[in-house]
Residue, then its C-alpha position, 0 to 999 in steps of 0.5 A: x354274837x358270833x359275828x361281834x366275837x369275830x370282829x373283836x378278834x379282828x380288832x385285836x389283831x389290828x391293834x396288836x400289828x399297830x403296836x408292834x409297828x410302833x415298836x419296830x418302825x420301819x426305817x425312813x427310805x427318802x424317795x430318789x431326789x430328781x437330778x440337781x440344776x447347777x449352780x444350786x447356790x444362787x443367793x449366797x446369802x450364807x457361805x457353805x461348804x463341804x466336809x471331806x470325810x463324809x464324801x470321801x468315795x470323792x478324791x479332794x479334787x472330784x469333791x473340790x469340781x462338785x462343790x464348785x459346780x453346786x455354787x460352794x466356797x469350800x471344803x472342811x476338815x482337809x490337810x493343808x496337803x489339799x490347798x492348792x487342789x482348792x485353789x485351783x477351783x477357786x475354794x478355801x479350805x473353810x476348816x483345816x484339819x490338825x491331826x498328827x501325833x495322837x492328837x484329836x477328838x479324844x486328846x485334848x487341850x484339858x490335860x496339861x501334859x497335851x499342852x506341849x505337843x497339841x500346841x506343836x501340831x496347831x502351830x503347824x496347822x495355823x501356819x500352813x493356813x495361814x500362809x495359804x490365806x484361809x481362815x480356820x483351824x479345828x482343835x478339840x477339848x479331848x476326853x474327860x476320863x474322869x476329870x471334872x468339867x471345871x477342871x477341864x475348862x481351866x486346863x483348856x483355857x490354860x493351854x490355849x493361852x499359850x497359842x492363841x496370840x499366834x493365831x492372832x497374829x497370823x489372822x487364824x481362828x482356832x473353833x473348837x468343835x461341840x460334839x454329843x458324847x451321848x451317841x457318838x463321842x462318849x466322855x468327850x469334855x465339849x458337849x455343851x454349848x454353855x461349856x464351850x461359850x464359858x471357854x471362850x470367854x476365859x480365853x478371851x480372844x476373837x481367834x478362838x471360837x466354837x465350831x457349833x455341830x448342828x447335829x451333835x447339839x441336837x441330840x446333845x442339848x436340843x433348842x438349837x435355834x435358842x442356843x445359837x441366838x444365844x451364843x452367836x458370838x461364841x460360834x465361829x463356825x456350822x456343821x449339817x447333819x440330819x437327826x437322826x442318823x447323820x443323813x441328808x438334811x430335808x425334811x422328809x427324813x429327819x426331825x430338824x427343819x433346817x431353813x428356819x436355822x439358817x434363817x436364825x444364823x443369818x439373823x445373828x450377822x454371821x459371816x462365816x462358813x456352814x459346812x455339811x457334814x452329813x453321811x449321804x444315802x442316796x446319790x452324793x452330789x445330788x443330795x449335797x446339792x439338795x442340802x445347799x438348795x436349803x440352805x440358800x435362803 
């Protein structure tokens, strides 16, 4: 008897530690990643590039001598500042940045009185990439602070009416970009694909699209591969990250297996450009390397 009553004990306590690993798991530590083999791109099948502000230890031009070393065409989300230091290594600015007077994520296009300025600084923006030959500007829906999401839809295609035939005729396409607004944008007015596909209708021009965030959809949405079967011809544009976290994209630290979207990318006919927008915790260059190796299909 006393036997059994100890081994109950010991049972307990396993079964207790079991529940409060569970409760407190431990956080996923990827093994270090054996040094990369250059050009990591070697199909190009898919045209990949790199945002800027999440490898930002990087000046533009340590980034621009990586990303041509690994096989990439560019680097997102730069300042029109940047285009000859891409130039210089063959890369294009595959996302042009179009910040300036307050404008951005949280001010938008769904508030009439942000058309005038917001439309100032895009102009800026569409001309500077444009005359340096690349093909995307980013723009944003802003938040919704209490405006309904059909208002805000009619407001976004309202004002982007009155600058999309300037991008057309300068061969730039403006995406706007799809981010979750339950982790890490809240109130932001674009955070559903369906949303974002029913805009670009109403704009009705092949110069405006979505920048579809693999990352942000997920933990906004899920279904990504469906979604973007979809909506391909809505999306002009891809962002990587890993969920959760915002880490590398391989499959031994996160819930996505990112083959099999970019296999459903290259099956839409998609021609543009995926960026990685990932927040790297290991070495930089070696897992940005990685993340092209997987999606080099």
């Amino acid at each position: 008897r006393d036997l059994l009553r100890g081994a109950a004990v010991g049972i307990a306590a396993v079964g207790l530690n079991e529940v409060a690993r569970a409760q407190n798991p431990t956080p996923l530590t990827p093994a270090p990643l054996a040094a990369p083999e250059f050009p990591a791109v070697k199909n190009g099948r898919l045209n990949q590039s790199v945002c800027h502000w999440c490898f930002n230890k990087f000046s533009v031009e340590e980034l621009a001598q990586h990303a041509q070393k690994i096989g990439l065409k560019g680097i997102d989300l730069v300042n029109p500042g940047d285009f000859d230091t891409l130039k210089k290594y063959g890369l294009v600015s595959t996302m042009t940045n179009a910040g300036g007077d307050g404008f951005g994520i949280g001010k938008g296009f769904n508030r009439k009185e942000n058309h005038e300025g917001y439309i100032k600084v895009l102009r800026r923006a569409i001309e500077a990439t444009s005359a340096a030959g690349f093909p995307n500007v980013i723009c944003f829906s802003g938040n919704r602070n209490g405006l309904s999401d059909a208002e805000g839809l009619k407001n976004c295609a309202e004002g982007l009416k009155q600058i999309v035939g300037f991008a057309e005729e300068k061969n730039v396409t403006l995406c706007m970009e799809l981010l979750n607004s339950k982790v890490n944008h809240a109130d932001y007015q674009c955070d559903r694909t369906h949303w974002g596909a029913e805009l670009v209708q109403a704009v009705g021009s092949p110069r405006f699209k979505l920048l579809y965030d693999i990352y942000h959809m997920q933990v906004q949405e899920g279904d990504v591969i469906a979604t973007i079967r979809k909506f391909k011809d809505a999306i002009g544009h891809y962002h990587t990250a890993g969920v959760p976290g915002r880490n590398e994209i391989d499959a031994d630290s996160q819930e996505l297996s990112y083959p099999p979207i970019v296999r459903a990318i290259l099956e839409t006919g998609f021609k543009g450009y995926l960026a990685h927008e990932f927040i790297p915790r290991r070495d930089p260059i070696t897992s940005l390397a990685q993340a092209a190796r997987i999606c080099d299909l």
